[in-house]
N, C-alpha and C positions, 0 to 999 in steps of 0.2 A: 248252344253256347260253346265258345273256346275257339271255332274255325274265323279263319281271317275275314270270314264277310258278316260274321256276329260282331266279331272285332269291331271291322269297319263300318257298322250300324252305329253301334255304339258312339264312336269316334265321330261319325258326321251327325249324326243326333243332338249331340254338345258342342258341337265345333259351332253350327250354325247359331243359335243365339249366346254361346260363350265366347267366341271367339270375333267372328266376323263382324256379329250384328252389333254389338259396341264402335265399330270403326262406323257403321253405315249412321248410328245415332249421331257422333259426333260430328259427322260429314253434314249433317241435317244442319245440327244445330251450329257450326260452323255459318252456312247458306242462311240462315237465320238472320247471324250478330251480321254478317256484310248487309242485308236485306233491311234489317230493321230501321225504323225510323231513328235518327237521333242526333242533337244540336253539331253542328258543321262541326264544332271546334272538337269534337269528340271523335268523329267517323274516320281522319285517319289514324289513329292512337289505335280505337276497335280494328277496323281494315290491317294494320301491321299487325297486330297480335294474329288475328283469324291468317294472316299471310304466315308468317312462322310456324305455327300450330299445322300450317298445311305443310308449310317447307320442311321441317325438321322432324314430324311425327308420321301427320295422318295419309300425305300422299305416297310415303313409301311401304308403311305397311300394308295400304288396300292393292295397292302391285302386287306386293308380294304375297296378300294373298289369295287375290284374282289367282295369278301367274299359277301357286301352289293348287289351287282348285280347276284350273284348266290344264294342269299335268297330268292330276287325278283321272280327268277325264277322258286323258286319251290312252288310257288300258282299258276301259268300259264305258258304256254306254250312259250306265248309270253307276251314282258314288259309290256303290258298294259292289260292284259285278256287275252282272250280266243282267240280274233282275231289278227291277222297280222295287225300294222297299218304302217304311214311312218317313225314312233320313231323307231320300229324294226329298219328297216333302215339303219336310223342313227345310230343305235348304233352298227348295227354288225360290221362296220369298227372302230368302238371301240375297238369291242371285238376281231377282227381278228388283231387289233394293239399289242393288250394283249396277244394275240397267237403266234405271231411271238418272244416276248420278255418271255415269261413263258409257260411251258406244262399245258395245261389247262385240260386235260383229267383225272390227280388223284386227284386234290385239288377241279377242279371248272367243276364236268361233265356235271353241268346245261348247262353253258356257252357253252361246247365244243360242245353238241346236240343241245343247240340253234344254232351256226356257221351250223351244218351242216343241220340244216332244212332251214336255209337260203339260203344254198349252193345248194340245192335241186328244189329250188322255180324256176317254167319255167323261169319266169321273169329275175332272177340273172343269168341262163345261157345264155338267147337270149343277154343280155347284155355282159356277157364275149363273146358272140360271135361277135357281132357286134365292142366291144371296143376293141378284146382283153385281151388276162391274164395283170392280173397288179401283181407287186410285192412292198409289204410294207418295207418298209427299214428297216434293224434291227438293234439291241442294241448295 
């Protein structure tokens, strides 16, 4: 407790469902209201709102905080240092929420070689094996 990578346990432990994973819900249910069935005279009324909500709110904070968690990443490997801890974790289903809604391979390569050292990790296999693939819902 007290050193900068308890700190930063800490810090990305909350970040990932207090912070980011509210953008990635709204994103969801944004893909939703465009998606959903509903009488013509209605869809573009819904369509402009989901368009502003995107324009004005939710497409510039997931930039910034893509961007903000792809800076993080290029002092280490992983979000806290040098080592794996359980904030990884947490946050790759963050970041594989952010994958399924944005190509993360030309803007955020941090992130996309984080997912995949994740993806590598015996652990996260013996789990997809035992669990099963799961699929995240998209946009």
């Amino acid at each position: 407790p007290g050193t900068p990578e308890h700190l930063a346990y800490r810090y990305w432990m909350h970040y990932a469902e207090g912070s980011f994973m509210p953008l990635m819900i709204l994103s969801l249910v944004m893909g939703r209201i465009e998606s959903a069935p509903m009488p013509f005279f209605i869809r573009p009324v819904a369509k402009g709102i989901v368009a502003k909500v995107r324009e004005g709110y939710l497409d510039q904070n997931v930039e910034r905080h893509l961007r903000f968690m792809e800076d993080t990443l290029s002092a280490s490997p992983w979000f806290c240092g040098d080592q794996m801890t359980a904030a990884d974790i947490q946050m790759s289903f963050a970041v594989e929420a952010a994958a399924v809604r944005t190509d993360l391979s030309e803007d955020y390569p941090r992130l996309q070689a984080f997912l995949e050292r994740i993806s590598q990790l015996p652990a996260y296999r013996s789990a997809l094996e035992k669990g099963g693939p799961y699929e995240l819902l998209g946009a």
